[in-house]
C-alpha atoms as an extended CHARMM CRD file, in Angstrom:
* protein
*
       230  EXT
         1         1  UNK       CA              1.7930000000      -21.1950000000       -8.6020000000  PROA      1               0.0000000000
         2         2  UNK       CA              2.9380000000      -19.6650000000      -11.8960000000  PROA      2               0.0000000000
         3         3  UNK       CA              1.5220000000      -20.8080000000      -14.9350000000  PROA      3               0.0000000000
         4         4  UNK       CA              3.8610000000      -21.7740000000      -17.9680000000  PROA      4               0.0000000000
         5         5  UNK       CA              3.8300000000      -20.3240000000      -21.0410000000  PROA      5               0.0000000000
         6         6  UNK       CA              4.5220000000      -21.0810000000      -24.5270000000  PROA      6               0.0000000000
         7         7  UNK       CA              7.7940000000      -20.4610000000      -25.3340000000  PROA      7               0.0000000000
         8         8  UNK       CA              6.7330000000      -17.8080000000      -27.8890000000  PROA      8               0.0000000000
         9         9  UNK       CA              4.9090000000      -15.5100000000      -24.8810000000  PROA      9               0.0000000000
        10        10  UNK       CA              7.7060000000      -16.7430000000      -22.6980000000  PROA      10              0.0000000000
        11        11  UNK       CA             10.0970000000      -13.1770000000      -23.2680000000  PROA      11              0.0000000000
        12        12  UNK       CA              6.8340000000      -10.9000000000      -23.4080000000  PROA      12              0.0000000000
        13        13  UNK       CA              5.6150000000      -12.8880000000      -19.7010000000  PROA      13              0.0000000000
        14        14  UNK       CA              8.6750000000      -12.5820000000      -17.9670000000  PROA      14              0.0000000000
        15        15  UNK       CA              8.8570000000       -9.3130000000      -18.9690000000  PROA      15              0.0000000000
        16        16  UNK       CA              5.5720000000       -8.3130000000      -17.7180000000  PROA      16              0.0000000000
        17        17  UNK       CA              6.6180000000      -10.2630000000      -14.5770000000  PROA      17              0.0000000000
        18        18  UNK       CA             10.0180000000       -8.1860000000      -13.9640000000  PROA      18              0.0000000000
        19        19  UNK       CA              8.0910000000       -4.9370000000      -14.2550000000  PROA      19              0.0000000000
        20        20  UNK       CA              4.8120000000       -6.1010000000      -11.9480000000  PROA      20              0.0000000000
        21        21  UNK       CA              7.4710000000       -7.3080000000       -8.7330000000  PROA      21              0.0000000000
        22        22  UNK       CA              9.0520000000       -3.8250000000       -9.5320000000  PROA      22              0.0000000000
        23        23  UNK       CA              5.7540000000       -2.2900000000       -9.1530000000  PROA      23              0.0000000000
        24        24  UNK       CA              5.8600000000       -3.8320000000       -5.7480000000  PROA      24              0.0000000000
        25        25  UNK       CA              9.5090000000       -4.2300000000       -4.6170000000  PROA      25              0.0000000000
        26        26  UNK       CA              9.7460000000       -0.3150000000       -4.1650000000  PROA      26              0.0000000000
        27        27  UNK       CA              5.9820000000       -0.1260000000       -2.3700000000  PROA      27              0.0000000000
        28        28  UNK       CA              8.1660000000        0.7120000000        1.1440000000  PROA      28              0.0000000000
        29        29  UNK       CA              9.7130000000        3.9270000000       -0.4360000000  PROA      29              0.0000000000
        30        30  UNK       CA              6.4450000000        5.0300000000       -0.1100000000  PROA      30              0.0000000000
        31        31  UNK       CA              6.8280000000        5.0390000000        4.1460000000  PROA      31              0.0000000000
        32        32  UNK       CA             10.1850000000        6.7450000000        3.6200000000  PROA      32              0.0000000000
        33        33  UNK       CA              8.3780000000        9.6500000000        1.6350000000  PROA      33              0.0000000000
        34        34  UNK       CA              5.5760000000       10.1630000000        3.8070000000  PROA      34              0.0000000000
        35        35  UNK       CA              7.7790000000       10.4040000000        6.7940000000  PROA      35              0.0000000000
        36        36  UNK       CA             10.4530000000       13.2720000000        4.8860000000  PROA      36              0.0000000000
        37        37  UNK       CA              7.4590000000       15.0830000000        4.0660000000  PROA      37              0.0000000000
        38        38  UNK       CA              6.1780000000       14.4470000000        7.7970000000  PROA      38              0.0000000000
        39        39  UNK       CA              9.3700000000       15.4580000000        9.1210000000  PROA      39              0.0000000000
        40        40  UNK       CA              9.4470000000       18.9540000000        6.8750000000  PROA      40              0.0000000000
        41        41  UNK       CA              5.7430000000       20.2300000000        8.0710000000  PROA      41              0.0000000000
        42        42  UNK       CA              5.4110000000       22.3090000000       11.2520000000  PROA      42              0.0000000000
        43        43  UNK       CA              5.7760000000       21.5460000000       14.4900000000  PROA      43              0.0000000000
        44        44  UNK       CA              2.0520000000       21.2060000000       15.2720000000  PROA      44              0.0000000000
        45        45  UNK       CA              1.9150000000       17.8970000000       12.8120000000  PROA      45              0.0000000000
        46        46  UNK       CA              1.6520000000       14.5000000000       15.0750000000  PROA      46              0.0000000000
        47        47  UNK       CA              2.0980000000       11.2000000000       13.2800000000  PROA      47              0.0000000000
        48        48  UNK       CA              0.2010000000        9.8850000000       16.6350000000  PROA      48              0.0000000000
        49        49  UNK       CA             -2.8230000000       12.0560000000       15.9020000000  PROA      49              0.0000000000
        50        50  UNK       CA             -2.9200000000       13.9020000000       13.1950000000  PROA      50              0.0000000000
        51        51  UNK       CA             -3.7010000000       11.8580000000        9.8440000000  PROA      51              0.0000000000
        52        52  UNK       CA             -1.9060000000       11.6020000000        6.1990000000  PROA      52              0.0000000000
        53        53  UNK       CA             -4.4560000000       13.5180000000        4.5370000000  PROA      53              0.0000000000
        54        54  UNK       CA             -3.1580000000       16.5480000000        6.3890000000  PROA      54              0.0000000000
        55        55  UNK       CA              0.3810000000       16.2710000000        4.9320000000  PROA      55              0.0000000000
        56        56  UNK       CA             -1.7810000000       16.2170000000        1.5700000000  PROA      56              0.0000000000
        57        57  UNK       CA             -3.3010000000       19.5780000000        2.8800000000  PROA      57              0.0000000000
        58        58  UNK       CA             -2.4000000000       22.6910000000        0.8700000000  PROA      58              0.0000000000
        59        59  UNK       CA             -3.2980000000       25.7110000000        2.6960000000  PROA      59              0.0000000000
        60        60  UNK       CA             -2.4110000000       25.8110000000        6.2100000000  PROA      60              0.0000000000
        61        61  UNK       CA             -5.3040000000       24.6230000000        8.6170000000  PROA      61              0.0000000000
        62        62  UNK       CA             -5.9400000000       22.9200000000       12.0570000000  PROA      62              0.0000000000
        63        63  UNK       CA             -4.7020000000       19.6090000000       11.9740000000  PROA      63              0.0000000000
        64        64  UNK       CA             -6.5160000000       16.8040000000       13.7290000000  PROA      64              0.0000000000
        65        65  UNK       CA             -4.7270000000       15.9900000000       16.8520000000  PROA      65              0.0000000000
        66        66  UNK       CA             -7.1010000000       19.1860000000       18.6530000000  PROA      66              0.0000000000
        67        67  UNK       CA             -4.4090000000       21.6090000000       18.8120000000  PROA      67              0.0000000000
        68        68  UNK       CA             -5.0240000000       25.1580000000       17.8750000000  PROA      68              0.0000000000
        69        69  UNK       CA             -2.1890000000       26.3840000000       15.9660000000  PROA      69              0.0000000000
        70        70  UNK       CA             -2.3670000000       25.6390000000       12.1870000000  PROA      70              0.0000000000
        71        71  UNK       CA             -0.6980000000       22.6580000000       10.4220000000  PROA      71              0.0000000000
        72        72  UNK       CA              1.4230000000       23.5920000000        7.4820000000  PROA      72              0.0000000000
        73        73  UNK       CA              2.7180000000       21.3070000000        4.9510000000  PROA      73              0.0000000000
        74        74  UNK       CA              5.5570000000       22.5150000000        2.8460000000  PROA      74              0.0000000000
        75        75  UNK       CA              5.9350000000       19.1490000000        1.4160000000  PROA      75              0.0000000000
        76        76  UNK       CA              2.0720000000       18.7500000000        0.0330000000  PROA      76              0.0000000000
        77        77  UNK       CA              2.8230000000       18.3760000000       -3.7130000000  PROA      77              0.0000000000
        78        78  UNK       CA              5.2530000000       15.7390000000       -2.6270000000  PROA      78              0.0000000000
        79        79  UNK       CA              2.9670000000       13.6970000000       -0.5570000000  PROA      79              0.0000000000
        80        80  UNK       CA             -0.4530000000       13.7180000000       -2.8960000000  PROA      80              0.0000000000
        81        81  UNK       CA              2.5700000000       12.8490000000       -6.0200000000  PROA      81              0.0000000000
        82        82  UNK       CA              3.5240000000        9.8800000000       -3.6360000000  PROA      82              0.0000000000
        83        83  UNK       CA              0.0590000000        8.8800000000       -3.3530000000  PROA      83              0.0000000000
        84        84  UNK       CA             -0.4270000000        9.0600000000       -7.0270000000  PROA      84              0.0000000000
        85        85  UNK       CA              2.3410000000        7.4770000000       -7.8540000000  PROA      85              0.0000000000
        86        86  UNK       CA              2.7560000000        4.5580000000       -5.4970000000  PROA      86              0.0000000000
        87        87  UNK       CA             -1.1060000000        3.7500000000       -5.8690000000  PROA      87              0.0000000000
        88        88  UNK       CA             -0.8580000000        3.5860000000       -9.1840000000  PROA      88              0.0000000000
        89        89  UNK       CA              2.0080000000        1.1000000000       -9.2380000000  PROA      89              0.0000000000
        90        90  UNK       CA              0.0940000000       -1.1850000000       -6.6200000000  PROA      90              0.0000000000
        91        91  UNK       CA             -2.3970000000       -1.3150000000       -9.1010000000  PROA      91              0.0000000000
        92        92  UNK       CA             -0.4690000000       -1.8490000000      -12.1520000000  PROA      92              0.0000000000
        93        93  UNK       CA              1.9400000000       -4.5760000000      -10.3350000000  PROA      93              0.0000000000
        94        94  UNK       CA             -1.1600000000       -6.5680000000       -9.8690000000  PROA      94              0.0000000000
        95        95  UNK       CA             -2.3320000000       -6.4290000000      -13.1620000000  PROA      95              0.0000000000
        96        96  UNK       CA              1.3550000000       -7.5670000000      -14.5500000000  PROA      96              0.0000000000
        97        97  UNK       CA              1.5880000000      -10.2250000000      -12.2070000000  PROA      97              0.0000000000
        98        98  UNK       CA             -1.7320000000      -11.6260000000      -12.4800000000  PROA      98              0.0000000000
        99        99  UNK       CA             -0.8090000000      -14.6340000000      -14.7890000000  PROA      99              0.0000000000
       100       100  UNK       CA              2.0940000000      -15.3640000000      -12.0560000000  PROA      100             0.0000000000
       101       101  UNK       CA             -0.5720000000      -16.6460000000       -9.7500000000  PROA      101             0.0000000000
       102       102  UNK       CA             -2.1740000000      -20.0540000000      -10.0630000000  PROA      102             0.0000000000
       103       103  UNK       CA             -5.9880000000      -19.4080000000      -11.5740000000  PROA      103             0.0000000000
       104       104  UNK       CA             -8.4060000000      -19.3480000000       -8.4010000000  PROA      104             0.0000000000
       105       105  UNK       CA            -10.9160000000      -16.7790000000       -7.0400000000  PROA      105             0.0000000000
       106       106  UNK       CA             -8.3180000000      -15.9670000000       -4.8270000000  PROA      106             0.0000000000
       107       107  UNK       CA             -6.0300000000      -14.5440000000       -7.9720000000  PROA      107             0.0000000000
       108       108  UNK       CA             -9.4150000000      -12.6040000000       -9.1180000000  PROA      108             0.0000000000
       109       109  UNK       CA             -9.8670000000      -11.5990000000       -5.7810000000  PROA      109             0.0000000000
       110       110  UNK       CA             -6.2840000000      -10.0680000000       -5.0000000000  PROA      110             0.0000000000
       111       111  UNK       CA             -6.5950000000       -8.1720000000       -8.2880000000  PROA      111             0.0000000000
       112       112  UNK       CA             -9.2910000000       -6.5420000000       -8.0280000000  PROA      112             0.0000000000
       113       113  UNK       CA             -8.9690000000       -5.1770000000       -4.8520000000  PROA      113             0.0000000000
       114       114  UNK       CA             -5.1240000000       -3.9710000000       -5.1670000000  PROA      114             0.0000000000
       115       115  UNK       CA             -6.2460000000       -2.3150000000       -8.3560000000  PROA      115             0.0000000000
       116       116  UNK       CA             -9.1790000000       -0.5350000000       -6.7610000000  PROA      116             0.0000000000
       117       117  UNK       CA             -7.0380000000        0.1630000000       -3.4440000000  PROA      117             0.0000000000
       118       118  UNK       CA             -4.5810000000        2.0370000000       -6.0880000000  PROA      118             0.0000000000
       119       119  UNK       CA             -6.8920000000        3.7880000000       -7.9520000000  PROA      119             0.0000000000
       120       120  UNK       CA             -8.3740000000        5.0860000000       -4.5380000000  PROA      120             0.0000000000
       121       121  UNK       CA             -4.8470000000        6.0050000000       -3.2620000000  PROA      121             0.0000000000
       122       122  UNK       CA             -4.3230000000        7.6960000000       -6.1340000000  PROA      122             0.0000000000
       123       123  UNK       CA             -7.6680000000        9.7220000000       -6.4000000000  PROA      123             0.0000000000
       124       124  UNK       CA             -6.5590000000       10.6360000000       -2.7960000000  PROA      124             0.0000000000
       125       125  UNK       CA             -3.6960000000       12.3270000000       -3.9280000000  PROA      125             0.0000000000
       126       126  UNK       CA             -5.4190000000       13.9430000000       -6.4750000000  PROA      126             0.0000000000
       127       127  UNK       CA             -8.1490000000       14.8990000000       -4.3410000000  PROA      127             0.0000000000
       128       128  UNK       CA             -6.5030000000       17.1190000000       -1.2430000000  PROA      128             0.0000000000
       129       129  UNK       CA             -8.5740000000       17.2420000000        1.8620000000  PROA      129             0.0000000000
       130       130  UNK       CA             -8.4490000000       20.9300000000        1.8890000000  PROA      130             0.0000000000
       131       131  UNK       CA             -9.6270000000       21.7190000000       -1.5990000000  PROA      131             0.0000000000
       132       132  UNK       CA            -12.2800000000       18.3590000000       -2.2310000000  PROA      132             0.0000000000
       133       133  UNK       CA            -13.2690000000       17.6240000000        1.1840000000  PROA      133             0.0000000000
       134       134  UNK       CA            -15.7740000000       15.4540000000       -0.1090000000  PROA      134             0.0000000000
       135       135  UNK       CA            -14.1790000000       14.0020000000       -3.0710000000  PROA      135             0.0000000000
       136       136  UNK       CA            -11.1420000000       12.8130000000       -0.8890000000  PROA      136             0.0000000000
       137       137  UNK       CA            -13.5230000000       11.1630000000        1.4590000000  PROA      137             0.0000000000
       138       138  UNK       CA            -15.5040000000        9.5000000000       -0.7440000000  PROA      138             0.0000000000
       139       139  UNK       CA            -12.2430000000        7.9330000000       -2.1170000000  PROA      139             0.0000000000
       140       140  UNK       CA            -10.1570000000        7.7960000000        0.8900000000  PROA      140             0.0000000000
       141       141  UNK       CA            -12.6700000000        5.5700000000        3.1090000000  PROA      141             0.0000000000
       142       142  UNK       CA            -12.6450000000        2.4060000000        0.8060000000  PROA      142             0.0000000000
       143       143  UNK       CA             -8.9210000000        2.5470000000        1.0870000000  PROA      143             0.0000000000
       144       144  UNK       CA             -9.7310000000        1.3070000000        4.4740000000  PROA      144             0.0000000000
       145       145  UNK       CA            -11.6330000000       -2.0670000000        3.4150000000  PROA      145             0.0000000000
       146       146  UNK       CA             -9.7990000000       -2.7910000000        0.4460000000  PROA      146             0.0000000000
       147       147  UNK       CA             -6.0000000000       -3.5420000000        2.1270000000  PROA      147             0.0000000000
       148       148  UNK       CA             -6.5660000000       -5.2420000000        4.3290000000  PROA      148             0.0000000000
       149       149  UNK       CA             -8.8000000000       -7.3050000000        2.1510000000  PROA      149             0.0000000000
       150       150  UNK       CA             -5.8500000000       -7.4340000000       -0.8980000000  PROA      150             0.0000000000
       151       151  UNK       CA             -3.4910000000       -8.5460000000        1.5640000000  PROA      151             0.0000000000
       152       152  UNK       CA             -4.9330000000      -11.6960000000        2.5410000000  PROA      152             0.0000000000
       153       153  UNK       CA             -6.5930000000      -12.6270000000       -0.8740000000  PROA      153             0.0000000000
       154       154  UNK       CA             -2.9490000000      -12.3200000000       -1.8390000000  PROA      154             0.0000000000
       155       155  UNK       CA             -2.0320000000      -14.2910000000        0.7810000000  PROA      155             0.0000000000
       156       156  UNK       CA             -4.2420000000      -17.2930000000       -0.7860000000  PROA      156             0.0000000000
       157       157  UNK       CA             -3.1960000000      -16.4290000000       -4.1390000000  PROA      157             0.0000000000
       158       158  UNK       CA              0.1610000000      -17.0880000000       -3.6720000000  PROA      158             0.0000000000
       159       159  UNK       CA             -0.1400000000      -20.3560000000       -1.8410000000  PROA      159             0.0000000000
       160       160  UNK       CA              2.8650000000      -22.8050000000       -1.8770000000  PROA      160             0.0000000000
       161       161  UNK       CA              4.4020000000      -20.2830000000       -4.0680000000  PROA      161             0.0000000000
       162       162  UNK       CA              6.2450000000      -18.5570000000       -1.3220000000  PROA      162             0.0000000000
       163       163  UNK       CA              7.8600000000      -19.6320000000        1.8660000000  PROA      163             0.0000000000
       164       164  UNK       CA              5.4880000000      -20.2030000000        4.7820000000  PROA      164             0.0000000000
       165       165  UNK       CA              7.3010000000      -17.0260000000        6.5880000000  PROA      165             0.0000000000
       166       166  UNK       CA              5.8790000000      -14.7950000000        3.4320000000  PROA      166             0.0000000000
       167       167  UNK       CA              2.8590000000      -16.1270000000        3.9950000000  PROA      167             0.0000000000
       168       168  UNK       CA              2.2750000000      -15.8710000000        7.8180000000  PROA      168             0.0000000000
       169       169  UNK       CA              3.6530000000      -12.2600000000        7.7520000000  PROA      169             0.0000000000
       170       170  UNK       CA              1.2940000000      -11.5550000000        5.2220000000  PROA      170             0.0000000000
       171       171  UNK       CA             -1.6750000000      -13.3350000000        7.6430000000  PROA      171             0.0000000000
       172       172  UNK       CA             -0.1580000000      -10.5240000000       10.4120000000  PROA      172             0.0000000000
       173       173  UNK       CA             -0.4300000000       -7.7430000000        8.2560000000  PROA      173             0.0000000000
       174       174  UNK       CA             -3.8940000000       -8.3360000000        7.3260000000  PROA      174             0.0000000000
       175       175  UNK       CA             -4.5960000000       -8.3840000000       10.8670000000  PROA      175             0.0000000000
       176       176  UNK       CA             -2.8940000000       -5.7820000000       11.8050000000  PROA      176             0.0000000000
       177       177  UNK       CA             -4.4270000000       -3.6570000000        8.6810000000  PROA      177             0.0000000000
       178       178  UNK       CA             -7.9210000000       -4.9120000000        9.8370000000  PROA      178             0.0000000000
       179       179  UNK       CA             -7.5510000000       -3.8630000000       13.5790000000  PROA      179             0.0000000000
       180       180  UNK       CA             -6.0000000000       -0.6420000000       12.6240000000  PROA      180             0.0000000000
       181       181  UNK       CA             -9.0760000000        0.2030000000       10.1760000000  PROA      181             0.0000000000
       182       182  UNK       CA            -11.3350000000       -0.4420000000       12.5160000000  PROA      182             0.0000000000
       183       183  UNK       CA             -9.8140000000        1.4190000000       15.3320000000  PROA      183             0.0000000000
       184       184  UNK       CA             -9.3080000000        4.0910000000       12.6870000000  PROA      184             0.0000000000
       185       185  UNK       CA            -13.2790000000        4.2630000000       11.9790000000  PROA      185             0.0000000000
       186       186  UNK       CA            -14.0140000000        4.4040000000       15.8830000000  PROA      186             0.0000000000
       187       187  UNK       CA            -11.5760000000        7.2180000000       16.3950000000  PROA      187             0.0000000000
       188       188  UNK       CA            -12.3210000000        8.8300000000       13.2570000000  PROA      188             0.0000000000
       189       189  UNK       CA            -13.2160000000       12.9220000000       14.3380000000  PROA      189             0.0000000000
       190       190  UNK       CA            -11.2910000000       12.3410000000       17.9720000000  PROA      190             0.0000000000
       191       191  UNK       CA             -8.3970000000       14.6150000000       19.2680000000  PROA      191             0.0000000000
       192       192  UNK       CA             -5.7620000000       11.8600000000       19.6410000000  PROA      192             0.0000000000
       193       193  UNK       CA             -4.5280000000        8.2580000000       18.0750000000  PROA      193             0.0000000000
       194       194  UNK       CA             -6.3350000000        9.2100000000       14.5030000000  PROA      194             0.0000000000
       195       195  UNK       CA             -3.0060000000        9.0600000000       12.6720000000  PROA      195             0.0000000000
       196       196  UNK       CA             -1.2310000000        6.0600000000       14.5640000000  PROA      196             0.0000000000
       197       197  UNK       CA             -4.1940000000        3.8750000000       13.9550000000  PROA      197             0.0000000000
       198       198  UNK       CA             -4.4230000000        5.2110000000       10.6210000000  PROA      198             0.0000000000
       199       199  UNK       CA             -1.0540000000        3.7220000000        9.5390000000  PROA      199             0.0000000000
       200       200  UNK       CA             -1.3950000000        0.7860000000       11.4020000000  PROA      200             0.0000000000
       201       201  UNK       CA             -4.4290000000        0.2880000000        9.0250000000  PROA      201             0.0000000000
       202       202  UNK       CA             -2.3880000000        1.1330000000        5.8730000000  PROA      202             0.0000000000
       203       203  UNK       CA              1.4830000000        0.9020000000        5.8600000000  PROA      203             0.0000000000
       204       204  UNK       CA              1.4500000000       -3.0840000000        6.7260000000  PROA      204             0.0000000000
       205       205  UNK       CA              0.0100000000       -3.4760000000        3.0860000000  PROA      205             0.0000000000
       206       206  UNK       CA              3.6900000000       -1.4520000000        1.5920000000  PROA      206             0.0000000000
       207       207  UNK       CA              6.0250000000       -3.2370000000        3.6180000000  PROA      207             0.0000000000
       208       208  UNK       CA              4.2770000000       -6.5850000000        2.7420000000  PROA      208             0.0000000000
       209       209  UNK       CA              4.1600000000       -6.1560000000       -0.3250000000  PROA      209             0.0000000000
       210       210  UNK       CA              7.7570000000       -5.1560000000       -0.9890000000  PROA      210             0.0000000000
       211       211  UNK       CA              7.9680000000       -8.5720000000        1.0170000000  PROA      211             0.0000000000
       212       212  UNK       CA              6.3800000000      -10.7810000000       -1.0610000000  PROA      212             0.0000000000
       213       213  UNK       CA              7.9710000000       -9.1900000000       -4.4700000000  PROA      213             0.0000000000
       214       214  UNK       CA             11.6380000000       -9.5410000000       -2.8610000000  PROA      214             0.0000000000
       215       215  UNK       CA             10.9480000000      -13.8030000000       -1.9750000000  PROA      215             0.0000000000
       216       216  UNK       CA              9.2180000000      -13.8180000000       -5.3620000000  PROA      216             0.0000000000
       217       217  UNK       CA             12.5400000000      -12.7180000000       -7.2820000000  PROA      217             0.0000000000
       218       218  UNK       CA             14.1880000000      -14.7310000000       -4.5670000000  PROA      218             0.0000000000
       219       219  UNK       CA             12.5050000000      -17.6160000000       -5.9910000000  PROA      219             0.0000000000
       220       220  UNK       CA             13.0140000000      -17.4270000000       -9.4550000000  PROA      220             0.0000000000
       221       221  UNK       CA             16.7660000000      -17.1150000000       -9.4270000000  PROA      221             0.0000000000
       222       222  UNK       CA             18.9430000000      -19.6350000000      -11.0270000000  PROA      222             0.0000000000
       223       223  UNK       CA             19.4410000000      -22.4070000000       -8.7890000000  PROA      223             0.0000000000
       224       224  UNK       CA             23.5370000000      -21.9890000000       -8.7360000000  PROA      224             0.0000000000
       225       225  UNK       CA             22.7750000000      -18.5790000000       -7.2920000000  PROA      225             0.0000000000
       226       226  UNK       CA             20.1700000000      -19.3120000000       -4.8780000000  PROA      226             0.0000000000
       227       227  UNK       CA             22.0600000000      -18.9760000000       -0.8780000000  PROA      227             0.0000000000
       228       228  UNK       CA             22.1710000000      -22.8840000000        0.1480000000  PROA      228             0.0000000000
       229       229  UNK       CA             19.9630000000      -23.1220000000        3.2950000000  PROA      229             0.0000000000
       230       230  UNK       CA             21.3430000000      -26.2940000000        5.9960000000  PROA      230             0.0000000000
């Protein structure tokens, strides 16, 4: 899985490691935000309908689950910083953790994709849907092809290096992202089930990954310290 390096680049890698499984270990917050800033906005929000851009929203405007009293959310500049900030760290984790992976298409694969997933999260939260309608479409609907395509590319690229639990969860999540997308697209502009289907298509890809970076440091502690398994 991991390649070995030279004992002179050996500090500087696992360095670089130890920051990148950061980068991903605190990927959940990122549900725990969305949901306090969720919780905070008006009574009119629906995490069943209505979808994350409108927690993103500035001004006050009619949500998407088709009611007709205005969403407001005071937590806005918290949610498109969250956005920023956690889609920047998925991208940056992958870069640092690159070299962990064995070298395969796969590696190149999962990359890519988690870095341009990122960098379209965080153009989302730069981009609110209220003040760049079309600028936070244009970089909010790749989102939606990326994840779920990261998550199993990472899936490969990890290999034997994790247990086969890691792995199959991560084979579910893709799934689950997939489906969700897709039922995302076909509701997309409908009264009811935007937002569920909207997080089914993107929160399996934070809890995964926070997943795979906790059996990764699992895996590389010192033997003595390791929990014995029968």
């Amino acid at each position: 899985m991991a390649q070995t390096p030279p004992p002179d680049r050996a500090r500087p890698a696992t360095m670089r490691r130890r920051a990148g499984l950061a980068c991903w270990l605190v990927q959940p917050v990122y549900l725990v935000v969305e949901l306090l800033v969720a919780a905070a906005a008006s009574s009119a929000y629906s995490l069943r309908d209505d979808t994350i851009s409108t927690l993103g929203q500035v001004r006050c405007i009619l949500g998407d689950g088709g009611v007709v009293v205005g969403v407001c959310s005071s937590g806005h500049a918290v949610m498109n910083a969250g956005l920023v900030v956690f889609g920047l760290l998925r991208a940056l984790g992958a870069l640092l953790l690159r070299d962990h992976f064995r070298p395969s298409r796969w590696r190149t694969a999962a990359t890519s994709l988690w870095v341009l997933s990122g960098i379209s999260s965080a153009a989302v939260g730069l981009a609110p849907v209220d003040q760049y309608p079309g600028v936070h479409a244009l970089v909010a609907t790749p989102i939606f092809v990326l994840q779920p395509l990261a998550i199993l590319a990472t899936v490969g690229a990890v290999g034997q290096g994790v247990s086969a639990a890691v792995r199959s969860t991560g084979l579910m999540a893709g799934a689950l992202s997939a489906i969700g997308s897709l039922g995302f697209g076909a509701r997309l502009g409908q009264p009811t089930w935007g937002g569920g289907l909207e997080r089914l298509a993107l929160w399996p890809a934070y809890v995964w990954l926070g997943i795979l970076a906790a059996s990764l440091v699992a895996a590389t502690r010192p033997a003595h310290l390791r929990r014995t398994v029968p």
